[in-house]
C-alpha positions as CSV (number, residue, x, y, z in Angstrom):
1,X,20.3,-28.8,85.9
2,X,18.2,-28.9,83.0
3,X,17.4,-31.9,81.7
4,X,17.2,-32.8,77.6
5,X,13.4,-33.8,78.2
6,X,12.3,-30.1,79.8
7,X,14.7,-28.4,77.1
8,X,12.1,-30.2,74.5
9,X,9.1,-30.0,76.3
10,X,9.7,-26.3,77.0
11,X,10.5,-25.6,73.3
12,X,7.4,-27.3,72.0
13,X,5.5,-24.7,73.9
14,X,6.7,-22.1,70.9
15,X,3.8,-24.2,68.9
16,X,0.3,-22.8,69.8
17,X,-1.5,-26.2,69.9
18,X,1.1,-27.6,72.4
19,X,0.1,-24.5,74.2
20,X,-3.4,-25.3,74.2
21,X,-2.8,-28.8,75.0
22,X,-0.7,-28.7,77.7
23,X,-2.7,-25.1,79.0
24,X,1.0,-23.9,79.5
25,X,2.6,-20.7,78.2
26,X,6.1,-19.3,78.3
27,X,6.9,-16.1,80.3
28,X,10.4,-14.3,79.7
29,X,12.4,-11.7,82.2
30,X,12.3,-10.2,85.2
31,X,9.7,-8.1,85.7
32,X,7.4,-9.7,83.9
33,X,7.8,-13.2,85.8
34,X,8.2,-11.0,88.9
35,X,4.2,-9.5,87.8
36,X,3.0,-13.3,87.4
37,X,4.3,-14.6,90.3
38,X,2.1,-11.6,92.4
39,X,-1.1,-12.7,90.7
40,X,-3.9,-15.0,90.3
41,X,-1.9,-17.0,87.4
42,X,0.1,-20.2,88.6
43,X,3.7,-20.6,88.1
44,X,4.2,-23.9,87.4
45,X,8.4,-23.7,87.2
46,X,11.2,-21.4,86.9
47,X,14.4,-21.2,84.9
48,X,17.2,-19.0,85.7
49,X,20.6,-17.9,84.6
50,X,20.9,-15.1,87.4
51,X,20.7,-14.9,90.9
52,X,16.6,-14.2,90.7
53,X,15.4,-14.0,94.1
54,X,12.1,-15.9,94.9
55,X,12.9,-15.3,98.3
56,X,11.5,-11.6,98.2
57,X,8.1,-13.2,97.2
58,X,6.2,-16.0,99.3
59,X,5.9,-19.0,97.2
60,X,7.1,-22.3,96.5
61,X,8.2,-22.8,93.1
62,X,10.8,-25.2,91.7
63,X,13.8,-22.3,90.1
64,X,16.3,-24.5,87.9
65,X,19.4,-22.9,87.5
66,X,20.5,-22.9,83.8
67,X,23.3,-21.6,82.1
68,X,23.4,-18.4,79.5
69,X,23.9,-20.6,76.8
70,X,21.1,-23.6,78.1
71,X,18.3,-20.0,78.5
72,X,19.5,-18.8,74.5
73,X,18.1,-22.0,73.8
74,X,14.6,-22.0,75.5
75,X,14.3,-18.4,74.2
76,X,11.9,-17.3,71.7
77,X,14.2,-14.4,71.3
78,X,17.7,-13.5,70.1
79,X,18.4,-12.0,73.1
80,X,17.5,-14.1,76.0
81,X,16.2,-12.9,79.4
82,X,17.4,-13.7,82.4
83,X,14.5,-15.9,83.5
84,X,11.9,-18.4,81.7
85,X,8.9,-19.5,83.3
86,X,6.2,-21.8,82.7
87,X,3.3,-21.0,83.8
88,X,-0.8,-22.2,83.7
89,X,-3.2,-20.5,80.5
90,X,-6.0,-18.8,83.0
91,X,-9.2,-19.9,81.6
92,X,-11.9,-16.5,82.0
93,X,-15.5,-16.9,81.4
94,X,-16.8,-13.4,79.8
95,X,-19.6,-12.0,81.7
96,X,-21.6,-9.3,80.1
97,X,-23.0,-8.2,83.1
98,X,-19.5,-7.3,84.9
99,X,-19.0,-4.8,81.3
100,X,-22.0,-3.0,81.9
101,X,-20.3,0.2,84.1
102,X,-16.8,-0.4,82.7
103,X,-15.0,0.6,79.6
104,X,-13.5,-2.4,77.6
105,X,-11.6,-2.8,74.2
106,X,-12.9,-4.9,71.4
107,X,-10.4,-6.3,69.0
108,X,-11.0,-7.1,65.3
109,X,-8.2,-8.9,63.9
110,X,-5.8,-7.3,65.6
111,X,-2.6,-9.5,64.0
112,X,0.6,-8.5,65.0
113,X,1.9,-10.2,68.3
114,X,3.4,-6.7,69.0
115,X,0.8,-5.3,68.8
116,X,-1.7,-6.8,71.1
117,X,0.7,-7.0,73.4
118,X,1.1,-3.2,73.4
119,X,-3.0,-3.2,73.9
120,X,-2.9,-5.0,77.0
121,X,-0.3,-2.9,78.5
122,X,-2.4,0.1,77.3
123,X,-5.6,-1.4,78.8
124,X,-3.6,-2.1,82.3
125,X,-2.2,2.0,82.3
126,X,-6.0,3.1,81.4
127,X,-7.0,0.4,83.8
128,X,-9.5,-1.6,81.5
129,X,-9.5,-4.8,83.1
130,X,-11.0,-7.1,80.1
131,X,-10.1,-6.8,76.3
132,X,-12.8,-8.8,74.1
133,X,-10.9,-10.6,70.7
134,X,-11.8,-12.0,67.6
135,X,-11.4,-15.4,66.8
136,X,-8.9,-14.2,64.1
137,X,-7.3,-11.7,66.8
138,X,-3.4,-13.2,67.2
139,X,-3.3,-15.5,70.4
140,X,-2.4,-13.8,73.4
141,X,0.0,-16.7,74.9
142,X,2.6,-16.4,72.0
143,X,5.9,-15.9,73.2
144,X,5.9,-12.5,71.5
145,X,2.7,-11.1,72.6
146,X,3.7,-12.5,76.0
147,X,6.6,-10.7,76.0
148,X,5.3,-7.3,74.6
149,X,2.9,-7.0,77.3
150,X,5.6,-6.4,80.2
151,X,3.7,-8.3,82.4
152,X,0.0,-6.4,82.1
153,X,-1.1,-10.0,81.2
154,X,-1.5,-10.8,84.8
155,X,-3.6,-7.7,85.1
156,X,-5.7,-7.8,81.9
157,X,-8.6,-10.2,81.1
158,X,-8.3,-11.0,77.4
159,X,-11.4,-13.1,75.8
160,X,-11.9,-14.9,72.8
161,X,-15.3,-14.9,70.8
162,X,-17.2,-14.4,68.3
163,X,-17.6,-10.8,67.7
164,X,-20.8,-10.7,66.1
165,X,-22.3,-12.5,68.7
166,X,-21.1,-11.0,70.9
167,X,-22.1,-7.2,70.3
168,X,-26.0,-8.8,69.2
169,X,-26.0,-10.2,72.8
170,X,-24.6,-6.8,74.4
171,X,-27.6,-5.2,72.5
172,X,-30.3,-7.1,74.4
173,X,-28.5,-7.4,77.4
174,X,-26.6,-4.3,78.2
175,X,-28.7,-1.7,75.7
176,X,-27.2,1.4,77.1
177,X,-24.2,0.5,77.1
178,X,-22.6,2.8,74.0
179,X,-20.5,0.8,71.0
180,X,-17.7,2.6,70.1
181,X,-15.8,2.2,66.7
182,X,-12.5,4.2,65.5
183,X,-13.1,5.0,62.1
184,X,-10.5,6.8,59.8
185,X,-13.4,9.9,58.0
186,X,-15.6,9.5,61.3
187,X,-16.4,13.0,63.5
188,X,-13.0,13.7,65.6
189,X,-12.8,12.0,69.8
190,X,-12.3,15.7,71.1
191,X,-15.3,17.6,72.1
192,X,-17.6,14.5,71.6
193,X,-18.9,13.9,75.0
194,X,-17.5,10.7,75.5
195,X,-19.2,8.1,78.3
196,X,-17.2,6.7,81.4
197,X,-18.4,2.7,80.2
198,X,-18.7,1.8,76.7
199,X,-17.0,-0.5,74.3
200,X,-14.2,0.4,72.1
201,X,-14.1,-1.8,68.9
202,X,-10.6,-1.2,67.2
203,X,-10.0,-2.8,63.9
204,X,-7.3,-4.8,61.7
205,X,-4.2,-2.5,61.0
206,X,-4.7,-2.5,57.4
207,X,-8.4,-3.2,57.0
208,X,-9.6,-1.7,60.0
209,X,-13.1,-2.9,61.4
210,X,-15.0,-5.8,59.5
211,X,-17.9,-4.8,57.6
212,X,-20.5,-7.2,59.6
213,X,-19.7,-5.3,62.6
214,X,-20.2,-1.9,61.4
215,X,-23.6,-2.2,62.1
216,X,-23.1,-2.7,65.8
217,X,-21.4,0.7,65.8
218,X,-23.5,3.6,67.5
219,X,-20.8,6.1,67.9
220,X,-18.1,6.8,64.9
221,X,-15.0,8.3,66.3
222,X,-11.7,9.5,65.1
223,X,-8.3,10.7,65.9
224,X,-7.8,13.8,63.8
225,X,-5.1,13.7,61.5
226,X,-3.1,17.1,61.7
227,X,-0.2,16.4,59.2
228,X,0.0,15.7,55.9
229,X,1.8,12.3,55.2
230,X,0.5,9.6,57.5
231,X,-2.7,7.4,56.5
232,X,-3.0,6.3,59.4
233,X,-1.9,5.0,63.1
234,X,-0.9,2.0,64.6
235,X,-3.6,0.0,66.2
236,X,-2.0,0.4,69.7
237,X,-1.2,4.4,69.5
238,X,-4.9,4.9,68.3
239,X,-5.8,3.2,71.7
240,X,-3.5,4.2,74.0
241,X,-4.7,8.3,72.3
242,X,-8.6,7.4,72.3
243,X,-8.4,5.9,75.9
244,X,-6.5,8.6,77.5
245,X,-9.5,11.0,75.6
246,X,-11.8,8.6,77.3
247,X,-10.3,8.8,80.9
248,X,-9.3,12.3,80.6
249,X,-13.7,13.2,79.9
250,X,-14.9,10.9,82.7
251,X,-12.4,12.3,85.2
252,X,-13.7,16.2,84.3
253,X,-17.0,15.4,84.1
């Protein structure tokens, strides 16, 4: 039975700085609760209107059994899933050294909660394990973001730092490692001879990447446009293109 006191606390975890201070965040449906509950991330508690099945999975979690109308309630969303969980915020301490044969993302602003959410799952298919945000990038344990990722959260490091620091410290420490930036007029991806490590900085949807880290940038690349109408490309389409380029060159060379 859920109680009045967990329907609040659980709600006030739609506020980011009740999410940092508790270090909980809210997990929605199936699978994704399903991907949590087979990784490294704790699951604190479970709520459920269906007949979810913990039994299939060897833990020991409280499940609370809500009704439809209790879950609409807890939900971020309009249309509620069939389970809520709460689970522990994973805290990840960025190693430069563990980048050094690997290809990452690097986020600049990214904004929309849809968005990064979509990066994650992009970097789990291209199996990038760590994603490296700005300060300003939208916070990964929002509901939405959370939800967009379809589980690839349990699978995907995401850090938060100062960008600029950052790529000056990847210079000394990691100098061959090649800084990638998608630019709208730079040389097209294909044909370019692209490395199997690297970083890929990504910019703001509508501003793209921040002048103080242009700089940092030793290779320009672009997505050629073939059509007539379209500025540009979502954020997440742009990656999930330029990362399939970048597996699709290691794999043949």
């Amino acid at each position: 039975m859920l109680t009045k006191n967990q329907a609040k606390f659980i709600s006030s975890l739609r506020l980011k700085k009740n999410r940092e201070e508790h270090g909980l965040f809210i997990a929605e449906g199936i699978k994704t609760v399903n991907d949590l509950l087979n990784s490294g991330i704790r699951v604190r508690q479970i709520y459920s209107s269906s007949n979810f099945q913990l039994s299939l999975f060897n833990h020991h979690i409280e499940v609370i059994r809500v009704k439809q109308s209790e879950l609409k309630r807890l939900s971020s969303f309009s249309t509620p899933n069939e389970v809520l969980a709460l689970c522990e915020i994973p805290r990840y301490e960025l190693d430069l050294a563990s980048l050094k044969d690997k290809l990452s993302l690097v986020l600049d602003t990214v904004q929309d909660p849809g968005n990064l959410g979509t990066l994650v799952r992009v970097a789990d298919w291209f199996g990038i394990e760590n994603i490296i945000c700005s300060e300003e990038t939208v916070e990964l344990y929002n509901p939405k973001v959370i939800q967009a990722t379809m589980g690839s959260v349990s699978r995907v490091r995401v850090h938060y730092t100062d960008l600029g620091a950052f790529f000056a410290r990847a210079e000394t420490e990691l100098p061959l490692l090649e800084v990638y930036g998608t630019l709208v007029n730079a040389e097209s991806i294909y044909g370019q001879g692209l490395s199997a490590a690297g970083l890929i900085l990504m910019g703001n949807e509508s501003k793209g990447i921040s002048e103080h880290l242009l700089p940092f940038v030793k290779r320009k690349i672009a997505i050629p446009n073939y059509g007539k109408g379209a500025e540009s490309l979502n954020v997440a389409v742009a990656a999930a293109v330029i990362c399939a380029e970048f597996r699709r060159t290691a794999t043949a060379c």
